[in-house]
SEMARDREN-48102 format. One record per residue (C-alpha): residue number from 0; residue in one letter; x, y negated, z negated. Coordinates in steps of 0.5 Angstrom, whole numbers. Each point is the difference from the previous one (the first is absolute). Layout:
BEGIN
(rec NUM "A" (X Y Z)) ...
This chain:
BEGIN
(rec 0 "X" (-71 43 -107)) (rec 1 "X" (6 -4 -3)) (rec 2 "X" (5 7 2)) (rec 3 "X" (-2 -1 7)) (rec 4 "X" (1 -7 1)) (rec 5 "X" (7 1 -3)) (rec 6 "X" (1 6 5)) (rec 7 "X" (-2 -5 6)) (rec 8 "X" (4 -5 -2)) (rec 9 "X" (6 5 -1)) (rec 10 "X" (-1 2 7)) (rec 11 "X" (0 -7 2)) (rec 12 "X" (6 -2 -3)) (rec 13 "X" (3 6 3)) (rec 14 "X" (-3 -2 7)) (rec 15 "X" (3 -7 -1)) (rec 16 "X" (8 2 -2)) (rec 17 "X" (-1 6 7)) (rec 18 "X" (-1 -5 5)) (rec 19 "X" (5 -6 -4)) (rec 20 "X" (5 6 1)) (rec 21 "X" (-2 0 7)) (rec 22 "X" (2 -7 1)) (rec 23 "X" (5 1 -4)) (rec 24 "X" (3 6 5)) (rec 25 "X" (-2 -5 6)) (rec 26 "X" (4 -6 -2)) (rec 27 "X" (6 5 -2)) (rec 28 "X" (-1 3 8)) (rec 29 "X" (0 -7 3)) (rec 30 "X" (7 -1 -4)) (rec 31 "X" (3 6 3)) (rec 32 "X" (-3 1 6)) (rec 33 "X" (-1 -8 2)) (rec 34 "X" (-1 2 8)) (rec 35 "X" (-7 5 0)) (rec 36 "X" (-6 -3 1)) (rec 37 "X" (-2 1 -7)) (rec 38 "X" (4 -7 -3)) (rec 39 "X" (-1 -4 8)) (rec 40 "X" (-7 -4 1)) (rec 41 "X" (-5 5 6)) (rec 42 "X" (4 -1 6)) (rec 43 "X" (-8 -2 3)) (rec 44 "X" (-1 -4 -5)) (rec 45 "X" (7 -4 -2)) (rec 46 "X" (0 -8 -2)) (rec 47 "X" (-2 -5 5)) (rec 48 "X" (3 -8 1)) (rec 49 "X" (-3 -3 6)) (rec 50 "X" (5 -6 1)) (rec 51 "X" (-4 -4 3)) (rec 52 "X" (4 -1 6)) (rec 53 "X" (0 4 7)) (rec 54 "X" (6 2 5)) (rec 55 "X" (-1 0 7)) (rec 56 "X" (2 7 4)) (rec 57 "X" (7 1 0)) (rec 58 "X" (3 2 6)) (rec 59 "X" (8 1 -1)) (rec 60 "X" (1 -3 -5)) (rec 61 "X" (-3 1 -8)) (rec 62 "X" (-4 -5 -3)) (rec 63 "X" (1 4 -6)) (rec 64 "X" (7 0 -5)) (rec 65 "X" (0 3 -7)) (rec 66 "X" (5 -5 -3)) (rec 67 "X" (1 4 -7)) (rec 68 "X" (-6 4 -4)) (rec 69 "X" (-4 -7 -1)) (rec 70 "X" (2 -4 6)) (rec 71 "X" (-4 0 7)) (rec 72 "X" (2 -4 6)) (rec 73 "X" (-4 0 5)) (rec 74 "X" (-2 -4 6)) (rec 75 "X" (-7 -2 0)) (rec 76 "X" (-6 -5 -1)) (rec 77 "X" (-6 -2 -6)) (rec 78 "X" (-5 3 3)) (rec 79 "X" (-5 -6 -2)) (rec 80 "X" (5 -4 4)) (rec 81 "X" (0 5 6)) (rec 82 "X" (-8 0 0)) (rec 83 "X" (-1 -8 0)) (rec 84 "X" (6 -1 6)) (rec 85 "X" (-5 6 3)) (rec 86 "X" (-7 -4 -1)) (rec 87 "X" (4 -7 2)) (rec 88 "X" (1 5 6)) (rec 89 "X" (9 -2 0)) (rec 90 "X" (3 3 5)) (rec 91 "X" (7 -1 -3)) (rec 92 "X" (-2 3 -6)) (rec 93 "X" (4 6 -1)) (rec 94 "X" (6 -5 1)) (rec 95 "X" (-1 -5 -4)) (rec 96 "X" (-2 4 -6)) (rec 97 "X" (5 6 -1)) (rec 98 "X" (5 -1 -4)) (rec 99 "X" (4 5 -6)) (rec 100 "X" (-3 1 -6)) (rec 101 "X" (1 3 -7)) (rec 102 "X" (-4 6 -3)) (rec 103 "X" (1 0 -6)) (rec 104 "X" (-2 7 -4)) (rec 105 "X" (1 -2 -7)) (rec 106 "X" (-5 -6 0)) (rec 107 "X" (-4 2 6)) (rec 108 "X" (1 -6 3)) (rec 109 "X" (3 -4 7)) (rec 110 "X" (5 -5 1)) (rec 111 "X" (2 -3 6)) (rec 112 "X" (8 1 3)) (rec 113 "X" (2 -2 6)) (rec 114 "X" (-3 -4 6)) (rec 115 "X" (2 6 4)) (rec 116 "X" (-4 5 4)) (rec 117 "X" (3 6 -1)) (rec 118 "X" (6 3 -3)) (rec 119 "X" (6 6 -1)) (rec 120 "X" (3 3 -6)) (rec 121 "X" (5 4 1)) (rec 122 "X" (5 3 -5)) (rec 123 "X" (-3 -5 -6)) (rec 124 "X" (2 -6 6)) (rec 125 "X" (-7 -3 2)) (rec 126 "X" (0 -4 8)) (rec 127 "X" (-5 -5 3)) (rec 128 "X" (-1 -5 4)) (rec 129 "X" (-2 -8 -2)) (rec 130 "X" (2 -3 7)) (rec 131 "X" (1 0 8)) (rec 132 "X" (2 -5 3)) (rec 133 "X" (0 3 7)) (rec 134 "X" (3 -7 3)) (rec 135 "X" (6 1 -4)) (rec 136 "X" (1 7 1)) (rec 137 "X" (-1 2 -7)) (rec 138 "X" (-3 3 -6)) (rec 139 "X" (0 -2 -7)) (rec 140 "X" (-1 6 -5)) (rec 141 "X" (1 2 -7)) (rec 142 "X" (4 5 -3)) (rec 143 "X" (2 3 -6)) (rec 144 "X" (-1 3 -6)) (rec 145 "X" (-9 1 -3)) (rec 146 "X" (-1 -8 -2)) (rec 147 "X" (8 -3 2)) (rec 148 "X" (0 0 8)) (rec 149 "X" (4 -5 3)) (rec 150 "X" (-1 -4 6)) (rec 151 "X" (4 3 7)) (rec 152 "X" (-1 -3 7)) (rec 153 "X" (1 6 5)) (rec 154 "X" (0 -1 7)) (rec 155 "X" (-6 2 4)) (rec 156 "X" (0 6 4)) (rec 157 "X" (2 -1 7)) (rec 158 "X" (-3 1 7)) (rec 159 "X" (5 6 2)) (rec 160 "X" (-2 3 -8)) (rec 161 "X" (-7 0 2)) (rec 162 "X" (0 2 6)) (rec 163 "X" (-3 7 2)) (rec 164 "X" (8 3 1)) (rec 165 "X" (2 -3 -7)) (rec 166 "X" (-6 3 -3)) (rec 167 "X" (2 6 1)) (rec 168 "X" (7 -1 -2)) (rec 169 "X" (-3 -1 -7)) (rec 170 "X" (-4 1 -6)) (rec 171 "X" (-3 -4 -5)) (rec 172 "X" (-1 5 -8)) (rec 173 "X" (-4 -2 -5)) (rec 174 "X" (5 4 -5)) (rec 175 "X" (6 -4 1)) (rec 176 "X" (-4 -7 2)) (rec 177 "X" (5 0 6)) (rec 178 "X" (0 1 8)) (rec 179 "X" (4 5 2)) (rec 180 "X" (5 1 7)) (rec 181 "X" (-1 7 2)) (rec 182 "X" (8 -1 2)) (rec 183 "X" (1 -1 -7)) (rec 184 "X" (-4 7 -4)) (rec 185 "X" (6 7 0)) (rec 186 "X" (-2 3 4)) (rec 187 "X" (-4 -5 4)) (rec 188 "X" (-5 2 3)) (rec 189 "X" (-3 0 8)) (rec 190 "X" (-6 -5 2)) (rec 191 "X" (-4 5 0)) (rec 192 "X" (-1 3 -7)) (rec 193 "X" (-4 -3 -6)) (rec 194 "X" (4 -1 -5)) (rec 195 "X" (-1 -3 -7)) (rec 196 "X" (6 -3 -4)) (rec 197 "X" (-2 1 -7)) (rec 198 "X" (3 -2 -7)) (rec 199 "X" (8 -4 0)) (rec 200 "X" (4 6 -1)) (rec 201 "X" (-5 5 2)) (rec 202 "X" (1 1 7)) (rec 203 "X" (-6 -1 6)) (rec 204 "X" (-5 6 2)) (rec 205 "X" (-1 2 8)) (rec 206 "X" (-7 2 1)) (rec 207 "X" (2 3 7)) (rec 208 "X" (-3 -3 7)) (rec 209 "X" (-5 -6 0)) (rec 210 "X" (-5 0 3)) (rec 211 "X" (2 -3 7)) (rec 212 "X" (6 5 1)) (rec 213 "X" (-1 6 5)) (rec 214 "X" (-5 5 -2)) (rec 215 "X" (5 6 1)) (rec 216 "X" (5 -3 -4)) (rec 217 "X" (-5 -1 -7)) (rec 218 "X" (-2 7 1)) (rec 219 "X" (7 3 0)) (rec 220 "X" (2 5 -6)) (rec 221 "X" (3 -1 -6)) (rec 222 "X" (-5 -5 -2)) (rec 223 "X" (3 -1 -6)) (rec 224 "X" (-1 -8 -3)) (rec 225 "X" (8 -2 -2)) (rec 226 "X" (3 -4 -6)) (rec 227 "X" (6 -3 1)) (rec 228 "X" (3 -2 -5)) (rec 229 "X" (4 -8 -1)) (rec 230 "X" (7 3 -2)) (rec 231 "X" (0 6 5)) (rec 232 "X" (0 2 7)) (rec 233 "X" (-4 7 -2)) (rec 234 "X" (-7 1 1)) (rec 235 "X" (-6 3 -5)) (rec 236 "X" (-4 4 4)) (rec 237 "X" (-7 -1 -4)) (rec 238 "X" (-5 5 0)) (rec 239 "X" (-5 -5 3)) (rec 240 "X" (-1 0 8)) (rec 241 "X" (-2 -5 5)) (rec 242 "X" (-7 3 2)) (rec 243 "X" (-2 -2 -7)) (rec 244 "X" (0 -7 4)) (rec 245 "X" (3 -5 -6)) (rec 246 "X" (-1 -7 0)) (rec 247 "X" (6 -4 -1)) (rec 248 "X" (-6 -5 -3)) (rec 249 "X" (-3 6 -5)) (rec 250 "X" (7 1 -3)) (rec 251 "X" (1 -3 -7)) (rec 252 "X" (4 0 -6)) (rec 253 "X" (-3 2 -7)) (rec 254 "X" (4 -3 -5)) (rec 255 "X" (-4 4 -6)) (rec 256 "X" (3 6 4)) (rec 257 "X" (6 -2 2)) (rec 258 "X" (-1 3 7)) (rec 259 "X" (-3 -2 7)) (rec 260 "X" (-7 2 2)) (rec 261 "X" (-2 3 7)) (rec 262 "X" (-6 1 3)) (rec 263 "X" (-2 5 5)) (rec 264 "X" (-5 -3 5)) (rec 265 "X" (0 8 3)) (rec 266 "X" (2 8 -3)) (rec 267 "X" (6 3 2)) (rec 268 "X" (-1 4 6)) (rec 269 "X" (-4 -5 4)) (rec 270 "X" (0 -2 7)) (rec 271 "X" (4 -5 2)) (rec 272 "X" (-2 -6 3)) (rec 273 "X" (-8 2 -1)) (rec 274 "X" (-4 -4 -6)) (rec 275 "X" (-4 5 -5)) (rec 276 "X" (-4 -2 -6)) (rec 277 "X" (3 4 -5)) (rec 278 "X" (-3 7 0)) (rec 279 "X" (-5 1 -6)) (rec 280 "X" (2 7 -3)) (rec 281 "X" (7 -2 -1)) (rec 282 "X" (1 -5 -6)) (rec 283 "X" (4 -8 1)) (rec 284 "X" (7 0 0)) (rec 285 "X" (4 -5 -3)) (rec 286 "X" (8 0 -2)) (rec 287 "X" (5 -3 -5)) (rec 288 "X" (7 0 2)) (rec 289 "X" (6 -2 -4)) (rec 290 "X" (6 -4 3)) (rec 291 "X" (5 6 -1)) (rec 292 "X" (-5 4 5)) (rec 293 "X" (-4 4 -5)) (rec 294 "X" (-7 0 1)) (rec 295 "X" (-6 2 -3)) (rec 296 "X" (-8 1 3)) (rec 297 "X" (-6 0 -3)) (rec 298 "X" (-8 3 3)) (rec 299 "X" (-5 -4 -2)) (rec 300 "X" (-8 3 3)) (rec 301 "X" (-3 -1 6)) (rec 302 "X" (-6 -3 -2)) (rec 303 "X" (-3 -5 -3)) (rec 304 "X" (5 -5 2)) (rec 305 "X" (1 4 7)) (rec 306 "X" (7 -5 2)) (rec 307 "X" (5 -4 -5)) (rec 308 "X" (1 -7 0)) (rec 309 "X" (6 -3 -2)) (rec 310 "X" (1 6 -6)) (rec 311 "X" (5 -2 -6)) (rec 312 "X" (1 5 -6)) (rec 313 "X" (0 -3 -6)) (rec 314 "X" (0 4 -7)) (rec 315 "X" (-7 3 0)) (rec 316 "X" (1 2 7)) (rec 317 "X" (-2 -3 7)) (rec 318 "X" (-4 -6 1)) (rec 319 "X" (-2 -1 7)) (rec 320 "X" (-6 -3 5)) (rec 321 "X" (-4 5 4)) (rec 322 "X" (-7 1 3)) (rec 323 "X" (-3 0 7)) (rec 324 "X" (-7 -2 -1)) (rec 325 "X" (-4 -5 -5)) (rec 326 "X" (0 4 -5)) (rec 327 "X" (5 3 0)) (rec 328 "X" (6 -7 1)) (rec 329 "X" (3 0 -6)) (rec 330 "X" (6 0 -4)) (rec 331 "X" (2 7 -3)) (rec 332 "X" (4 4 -6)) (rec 333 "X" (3 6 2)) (rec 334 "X" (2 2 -9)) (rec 335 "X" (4 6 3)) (rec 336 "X" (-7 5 0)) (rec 337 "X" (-5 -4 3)) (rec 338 "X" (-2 -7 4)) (rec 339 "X" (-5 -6 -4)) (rec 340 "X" (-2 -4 3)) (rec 341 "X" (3 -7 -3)) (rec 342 "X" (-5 -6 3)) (rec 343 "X" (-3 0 7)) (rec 344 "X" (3 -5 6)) (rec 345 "X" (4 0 4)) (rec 346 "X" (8 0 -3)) (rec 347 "X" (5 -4 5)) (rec 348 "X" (5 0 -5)) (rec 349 "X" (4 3 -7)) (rec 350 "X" (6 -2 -4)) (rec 351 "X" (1 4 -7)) (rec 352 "X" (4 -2 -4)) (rec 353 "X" (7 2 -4)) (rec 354 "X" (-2 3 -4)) (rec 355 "X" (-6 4 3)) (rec 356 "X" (-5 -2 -4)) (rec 357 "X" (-4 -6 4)) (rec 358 "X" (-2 0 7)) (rec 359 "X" (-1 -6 4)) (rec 360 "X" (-5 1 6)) (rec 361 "X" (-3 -4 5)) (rec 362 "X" (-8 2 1)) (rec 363 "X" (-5 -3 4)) (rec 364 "X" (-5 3 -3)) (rec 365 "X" (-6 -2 4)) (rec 366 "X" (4 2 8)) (rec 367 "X" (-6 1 3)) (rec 368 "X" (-2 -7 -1)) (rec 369 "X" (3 -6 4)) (rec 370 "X" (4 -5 -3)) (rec 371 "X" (1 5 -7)) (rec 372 "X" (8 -2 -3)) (rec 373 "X" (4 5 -2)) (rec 374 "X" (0 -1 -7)) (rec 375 "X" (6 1 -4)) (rec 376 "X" (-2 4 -6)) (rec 377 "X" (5 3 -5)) (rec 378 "X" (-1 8 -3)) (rec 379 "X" (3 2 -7)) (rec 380 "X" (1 7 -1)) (rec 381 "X" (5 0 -6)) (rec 382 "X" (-5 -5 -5)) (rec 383 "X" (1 1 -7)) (rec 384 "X" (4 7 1)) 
């Protein structure tokens, strides 16, 4: 007896220094190789912060800034105070209680910043507006470094500036925090293309004929999307066409990837001026491009997601919002193999940060039912790794 419960315990020692090798093998993996899945936290199952705090749906411009790796800027309101303006019935809620705040990553925790109702960053310059004095003509904004903004007055846009005509002649960019004449761009485009105007020093991107220009015009070959660089006249014929149907609003910049990010609505080769879901045996689409014209594209499955919604690369790779029915709304994770499913509701905005690690995300969670915010929750993929 004595024999055999010294074997068992032999073998028990030796199960027990198998499985400290393994462990001992895994962390080695994580330190050599820190990107695979094996050393980050489920991509269905990564960290969660609900701030507290909701976002109202951005139309143009963002209500979500990375500052640093820790440091979130956003545009927003506290949810408790948001419900009890809405039980007061308020009417001039959203107005009187948007303002800029601060999360911070660290302590898990918000702190006010400006009584402004949104903002821009733009090469580590932050702008926003803290008065309008419309009598006088003009604008009293913030400008400057993250937390040493002056006071500036500007003038208020003119009656010639704003009409129809002097609209067409300019083009505000969320990349640069400016308006733009078109006069001004080399070289300056006609009235009737789409183009954005990207980074300082990174040039601007024509998306070929809006919407409104003549149909044979649109459907005019080569299609090519093309980059003009700020130093030179000479274009960068991109392999991306305008069937695609890119959006000026959809275009992004990933400061994780150093690279825009554009968003096909359409696959190469539609028709033009003809509206299509996307078709479900060829898989969604989405591109990076660098500002010295190189790009990359990357194939994510059709199902379950069945569209991408404001796609972000981040480390792991690609967060997104996706789905067509209840069960189905949610936010996604495409790791490069498959597509998880991250939270269900409806994502109407995404901001990752720096360093590829943490996603911002504005989620209504319950968009089937009236009245529901768009909560701001913060995902953490990199925890502990």
């Amino acid at each position: 007896m004595d024999l055999d419960k010294q074997r068992n315990d032999l073998r028990m020692i030796q199960s027990k220094g198998k499985i400290q090798g393994l462990k001992a093998f895994a962390k080695f993996v994580c330190g050599v190789l820190g990107f695979i899945q094996l050393c980050f936290a489920s991509a269905a199952n990564p960290n969660v912060s609900d701030t507290g705090y909701e976002i109202i749906s951005a139309t143009v411009m963002p209500s979500l800034y990375w500052v640093d790796n820790n440091r979130l800027l956003f545009a927003g309101i506290k949810t408790a105070n948001m419900q009890t303006a809405i039980a007061a019935k308020e009417a001039d809620r959203v107005e009187r209680l948007k303002k800029l705040y601060v999360w911070d990553n660290a302590t898990k925790s918000v702190r006010f910043y400006a009584d402004a109702k949104g903002a821009c960053i733009a090469n580590g310059v932050i702008h926003y507006t803290v008065k309008v004095d419309k009598a006088a003509g003009k604008t009293i904004v913030r400008e400057g470094p993250f937390g040493f903004e002056k006071e500036i007055e500007k003038p208020l846009p003119s009656t010639k500036e704003l009409s129809t005509q002097g609209q067409m002649l300019r083009m505000h960019s969320i990349f640069t925090c400016k308006t733009h004449l078109r006069s001004g761009l080399i070289p300056s485009p006609p009235t009737d293309r789409n183009v954005v105007v990207l980074r300082e020093g990174d040039g601007y991107l024509d998306l070929g004929p809006n919407v409104g220009s003549d149909l044979a015009k649109r459907r005019a070959t080569p299609r090519n999307l093309t980059l003009y660089k700020a130093v030179s006249v000479s274009a960068i014929t991109l392999p991306m066409t305008w069937e695609e149907n890119f959006s000026q609003f959809d275009i992004v910049y990933s400061a994780y990837r150093g690279a825009y990010v554009l968003q096909p609505k359409m696959p190469r080769g539609s028709p033009i001026g003809i509206g299509r879901p996307w078709p479900k045996d060829e898989p969604l689409l989405v591109y990076l491009l660098w500002a010295d014209g190189r790009t990359q594209t990357f194939s994510i499955p059709h199902w379950p997601a069945e569209y991408l919604g404001h796609p972000r690369p981040m480390k792991m790779g690609w967060i997104f919002g996706g789905g067509k029915s209840p069960k189905s709304v949610a936010l996604y994770f495409f790791d490069g193999t498959s597509v998880a499913k991250v939270q269900p509701g409806f994502v109407r905005e995404i901001a990752v940060s720096p360093d590829g690690c943490k996603a911002a995300v504005g989620i209504n969670n319950k968009p089937y039912e009236m009245g529901t915010p768009i909560s701001l929750k913060v995902f953490e993929f990199c925890v502990g790794r």
